[in-house]
C-alpha positions in Angstrom: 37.8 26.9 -155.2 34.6 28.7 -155.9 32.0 29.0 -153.8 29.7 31.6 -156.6 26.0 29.9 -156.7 24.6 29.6 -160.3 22.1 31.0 -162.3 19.5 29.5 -164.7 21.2 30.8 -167.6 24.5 29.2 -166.8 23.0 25.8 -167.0 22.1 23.5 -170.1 18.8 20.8 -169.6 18.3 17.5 -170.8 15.0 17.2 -170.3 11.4 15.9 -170.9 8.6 18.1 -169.7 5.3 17.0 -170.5 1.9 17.9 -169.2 -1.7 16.7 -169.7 -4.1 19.8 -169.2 -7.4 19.2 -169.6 -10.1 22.1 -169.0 -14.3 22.8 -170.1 -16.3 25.6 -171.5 -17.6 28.2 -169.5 -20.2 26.5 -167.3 -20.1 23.6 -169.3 -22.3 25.6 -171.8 -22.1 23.5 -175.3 -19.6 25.2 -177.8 -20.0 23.0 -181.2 -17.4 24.5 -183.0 -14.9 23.2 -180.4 -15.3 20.0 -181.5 -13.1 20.9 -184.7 -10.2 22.2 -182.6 -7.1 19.9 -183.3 -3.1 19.6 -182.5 -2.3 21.7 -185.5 -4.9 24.4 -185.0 -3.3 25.0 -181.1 0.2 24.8 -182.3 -0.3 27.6 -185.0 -1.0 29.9 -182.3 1.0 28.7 -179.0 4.5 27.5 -180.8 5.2 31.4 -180.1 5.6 30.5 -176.3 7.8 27.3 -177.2 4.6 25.5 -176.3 4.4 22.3 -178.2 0.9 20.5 -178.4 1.2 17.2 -179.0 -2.3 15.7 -179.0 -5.1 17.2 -179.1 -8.7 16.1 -177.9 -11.9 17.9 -177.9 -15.8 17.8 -178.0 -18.7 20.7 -177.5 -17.8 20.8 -174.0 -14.2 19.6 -173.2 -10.3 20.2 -174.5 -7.9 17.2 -173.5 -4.4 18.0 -174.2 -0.6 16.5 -174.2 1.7 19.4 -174.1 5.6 19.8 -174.4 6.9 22.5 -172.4 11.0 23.6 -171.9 12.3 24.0 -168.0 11.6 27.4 -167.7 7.8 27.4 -168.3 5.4 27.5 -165.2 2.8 25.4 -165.9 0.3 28.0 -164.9 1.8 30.3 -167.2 1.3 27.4 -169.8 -2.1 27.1 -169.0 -2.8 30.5 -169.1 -1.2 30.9 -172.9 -3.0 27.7 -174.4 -6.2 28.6 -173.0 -6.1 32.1 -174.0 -5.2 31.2 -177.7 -7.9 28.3 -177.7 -10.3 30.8 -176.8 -9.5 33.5 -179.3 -9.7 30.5 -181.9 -13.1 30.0 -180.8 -14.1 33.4 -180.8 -13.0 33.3 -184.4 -15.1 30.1 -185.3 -18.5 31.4 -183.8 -18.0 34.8 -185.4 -17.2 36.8 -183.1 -15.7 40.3 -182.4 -15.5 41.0 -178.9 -14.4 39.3 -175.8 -16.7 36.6 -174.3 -15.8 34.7 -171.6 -15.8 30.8 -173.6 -13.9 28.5 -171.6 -13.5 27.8 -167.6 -11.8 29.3 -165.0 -9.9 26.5 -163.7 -8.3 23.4 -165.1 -6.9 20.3 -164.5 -3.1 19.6 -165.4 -0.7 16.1 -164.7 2.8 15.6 -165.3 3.7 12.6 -167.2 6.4 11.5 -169.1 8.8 8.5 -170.4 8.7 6.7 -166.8 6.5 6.3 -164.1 6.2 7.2 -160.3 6.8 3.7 -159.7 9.5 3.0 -162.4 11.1 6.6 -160.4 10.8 4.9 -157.2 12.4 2.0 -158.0 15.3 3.5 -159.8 15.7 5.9 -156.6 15.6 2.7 -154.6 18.4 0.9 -156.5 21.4 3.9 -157.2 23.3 2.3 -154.2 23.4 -1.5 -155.9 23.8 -0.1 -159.7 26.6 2.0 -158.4 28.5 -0.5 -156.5 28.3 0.9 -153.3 25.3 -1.2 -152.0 28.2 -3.8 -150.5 30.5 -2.0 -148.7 30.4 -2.0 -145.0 29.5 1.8 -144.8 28.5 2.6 -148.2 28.3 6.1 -148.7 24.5 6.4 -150.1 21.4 8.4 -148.6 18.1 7.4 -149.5 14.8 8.7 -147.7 11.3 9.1 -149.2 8.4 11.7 -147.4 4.6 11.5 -147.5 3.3 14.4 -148.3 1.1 15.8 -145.3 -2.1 17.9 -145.8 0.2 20.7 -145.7 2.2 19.9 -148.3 -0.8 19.5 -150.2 -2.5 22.4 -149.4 0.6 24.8 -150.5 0.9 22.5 -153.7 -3.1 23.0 -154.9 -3.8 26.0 -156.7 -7.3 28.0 -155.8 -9.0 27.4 -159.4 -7.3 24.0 -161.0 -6.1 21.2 -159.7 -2.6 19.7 -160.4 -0.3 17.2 -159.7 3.4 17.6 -161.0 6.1 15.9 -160.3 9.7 16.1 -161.3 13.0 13.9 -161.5 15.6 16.0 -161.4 19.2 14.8 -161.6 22.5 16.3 -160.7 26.1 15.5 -161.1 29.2 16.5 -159.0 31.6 18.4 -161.0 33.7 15.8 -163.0 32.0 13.3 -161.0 34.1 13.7 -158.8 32.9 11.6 -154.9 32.1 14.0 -152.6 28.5 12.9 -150.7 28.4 10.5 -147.9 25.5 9.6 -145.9 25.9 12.6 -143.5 25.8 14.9 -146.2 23.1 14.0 -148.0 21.2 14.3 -144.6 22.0 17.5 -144.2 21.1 18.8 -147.7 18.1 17.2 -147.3 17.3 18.8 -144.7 17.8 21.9 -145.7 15.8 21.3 -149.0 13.3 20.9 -146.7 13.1 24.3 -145.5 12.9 25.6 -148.8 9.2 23.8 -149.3 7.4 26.4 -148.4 9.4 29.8 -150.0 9.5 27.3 -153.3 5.6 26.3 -153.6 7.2 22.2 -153.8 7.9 19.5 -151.6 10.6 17.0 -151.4 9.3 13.3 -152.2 12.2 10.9 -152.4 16.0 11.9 -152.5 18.8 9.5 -153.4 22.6 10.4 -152.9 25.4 8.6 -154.0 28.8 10.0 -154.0 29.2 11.8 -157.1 25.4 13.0 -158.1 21.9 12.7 -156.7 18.6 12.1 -157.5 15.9 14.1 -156.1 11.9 13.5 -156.7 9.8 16.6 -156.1 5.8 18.1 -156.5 5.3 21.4 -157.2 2.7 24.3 -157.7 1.6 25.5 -161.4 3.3 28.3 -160.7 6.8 26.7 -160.0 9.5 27.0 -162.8 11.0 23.4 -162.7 14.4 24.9 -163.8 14.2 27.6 -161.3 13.7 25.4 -158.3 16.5 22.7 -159.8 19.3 25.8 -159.4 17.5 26.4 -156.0 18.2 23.1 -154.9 21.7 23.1 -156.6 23.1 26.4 -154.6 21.8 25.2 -151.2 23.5 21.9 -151.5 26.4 23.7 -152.2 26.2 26.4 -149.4 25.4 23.4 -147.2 28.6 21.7 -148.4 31.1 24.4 -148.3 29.5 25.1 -144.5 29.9 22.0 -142.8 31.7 19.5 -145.7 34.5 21.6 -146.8 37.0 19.1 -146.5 35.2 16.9 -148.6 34.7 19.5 -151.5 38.2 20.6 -151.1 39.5 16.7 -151.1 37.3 16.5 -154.9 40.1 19.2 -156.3 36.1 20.6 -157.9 36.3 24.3 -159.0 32.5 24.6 -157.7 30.3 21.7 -156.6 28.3 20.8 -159.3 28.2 20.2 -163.2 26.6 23.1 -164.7 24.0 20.7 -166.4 21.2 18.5 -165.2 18.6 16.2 -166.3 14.7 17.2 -165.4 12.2 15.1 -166.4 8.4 14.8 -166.0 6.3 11.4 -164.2 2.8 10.5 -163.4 1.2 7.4 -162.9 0.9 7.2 -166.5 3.8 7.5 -169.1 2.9 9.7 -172.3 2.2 6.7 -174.7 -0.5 5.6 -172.4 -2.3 9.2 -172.0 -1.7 9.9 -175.9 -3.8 6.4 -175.9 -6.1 7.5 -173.7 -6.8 11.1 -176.0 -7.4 9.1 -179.1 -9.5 6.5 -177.5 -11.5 9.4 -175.5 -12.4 11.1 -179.1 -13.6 8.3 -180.5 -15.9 7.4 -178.2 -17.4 10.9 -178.1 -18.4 10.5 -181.5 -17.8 13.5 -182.3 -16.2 15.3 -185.6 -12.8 16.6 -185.5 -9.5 14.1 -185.4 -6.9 13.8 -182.4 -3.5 15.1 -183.8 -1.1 12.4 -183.6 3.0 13.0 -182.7 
C-alpha cells in the first residue's frame, strides 16, 4: 500500500472551466475604438496563455467576455493576462506609444458552465438513489451542504473585483473500489474544512458514496482549481489511512484515489445562456463591432 500524496502533474483533468469576466475603461472615460475589439482580436494575443475567448462583447466603455481556461489557471492570473493584452491592443488602435493607464482596476468575473448551481445541487442530492444505496438500511452515503457565513465571504472577495466561482469537482476511488461510509465522509469533511482558510475556498455541498465523491466549492481569483482538487485529494487520503485504515486496506487500492478527476465550472447561468446574453447586450448598444460566436 502507498500512502505517497500526489502532485498536479501526476493527474489528468476532464474538465470544463469557463468564466465570464466583464471589466470598464479607466474611470469609465469613453474609449471608441474599443468598440471594434472582438473574439478573434483577444484570441490573437491571449491563446499564448492557453486562454481561449469565446465571445467577445464590447462598446466605448465596457468589455464582456466568455473565456475558456485549463485547471491550472487562477482566474486572477487570467484576468490579469486578457486585460493586459486588451489594453496593449488599444494602445495600438488610438496610436499610441507609451503606457497609459486605459482600462480599470478591478473587474468582475462568474463561473459558469454546462450545468447549473441548481442542476449541481440536485445531482449532489440524488448520488445515494442513482447509486443504489438510497435503500439499504444503513446506506453508506454522506451528504451535507454549508452556507457560506460573512466569513467565508469576506476571505472569498478580492480587494479590487468581485467574483463568484464555483467548482464541481469529482473524484474516484482507485478502481472504484468501496471504501467511504458515512463516518468517513464526515471526517474528510471536516477536515476540508480546515483547509478553507490556508486555500482561499470554502466547502459548499459534499456528497460521498462508497467508491468516489462529489465535492461543490467557491474559491478566490487567486485559487488554482487543480491545485486545491489535489489538496482536497491528499487530505482525504491522510484522513483515511489515519483513522480508516482497515477500510483502505480491505479495497486491496495501491493508494486511495484514481489519479484523474473531473472539474467543472457552474453559475446560475449555464454558458449558452450568457453567450445569449453577450450577443443580445451588443446589439442593444448599437454599437459597431460584432460578438464573436463559438
Amino acid at each position: 500500500m502507498l500512502k505517497v500524496g500526489f502532485e498536479r502533474n501526476q493527474l489528468k483533468f476532464a474538465f470544463c472551466y469557463r468564466i465570464y469576466m466583464r471589466w470598464r475603461t479607466h474611470r469609465g472615460k469613453l474609449q471608441t475604438a474599443l468598440s471594434n475589439l472582438d473574439r478573434d482580436a483577444v484570441n490573437s494575443r491571449v491563446e499564448r496563455f492557453n486562454v481561449c475567448c469565446l465571445e467577445c462583447s464590447a462598446d466605448n466603455k465596457d468589455v464582456l467576455t466568455l473565456l475558456s481556461l485549463r485547471p491550472d489557471h487562477a482566474v486572477s492570473v487570467a484576468a490579469s493576462q486578457v486585460k493586459g493584452q486588451v489594453s496593449k491592443w488599444l494602445r495600438e488602435a488610438n496610436g499610441l506609444d507609451s503606457p497609459a493607464k486605459l482600462l480599470s482596476t478591478g473587474y468582475f468575473a462568474y463561473t459558469t458552465g454546462d450545468t447549473t448551481a441548481d442542476a449541481v445541487d440536485r445531482y449532489l442530492d440524488q448520488q445515494g438513489q442513482h447509486h443504489g444505496y438510497a435503500s439499504r438500511p444503513r446506506p453508506p452515503v454522506f451528504v451535507r451542504e454549508f452556507q457560506l457565513s460573512q466569513a467565508d465571504l469576506d476571505r472569498l472577495q478580492p480587494k479590487h473585483a468581485s467574483t463568484v466561482l464555483q467548482f464541481h469537482f469529482v473524484m474516484a476511488i482507485r478502481r472504484r473500489r468501496g471504501v467511504f461510509g458515512q463516518t468517513s465522509g464526515e471526517a474528510i469533511t471536516y477536515q476540508w474544512q480546515q483547509l478553507q482558510d490556508q486555500e482561499k475556498m470554502a466547502v459548499l455541498k459534499v456528497s460521498f458514496v462508497p467508491d468516489h465523491v462529489h465535492v461543490a466549492v467557491r474559491v478566490h481569483p487567486s485559487v488554482v482549481p487543480a491545485d486545491l482538487f489535489v489538496a482536497l485529494m491528499n487530505t482525504a487520503q491522510d484522513v483515511m489511512w489515519a483513522e480508516f485504515d482497515v477500510d483502505v486496506i480491505r479495497a486491496a487500492v495501491e493508494q486511495l484515489w484514481q489519479p484523474s478527476g473531473y472539474i467543472g465550472s457552474y453559475g446560475d447561468l449555464n454558458s449558452s445562456s450568457i453567450s445569449s446574453y453577450l450577443a443580445n447586450w451588443k446589439e442593444s448598444t448599437g454599437v459597431g463591432g460584432a460578438a464573436g460566436r463559438g
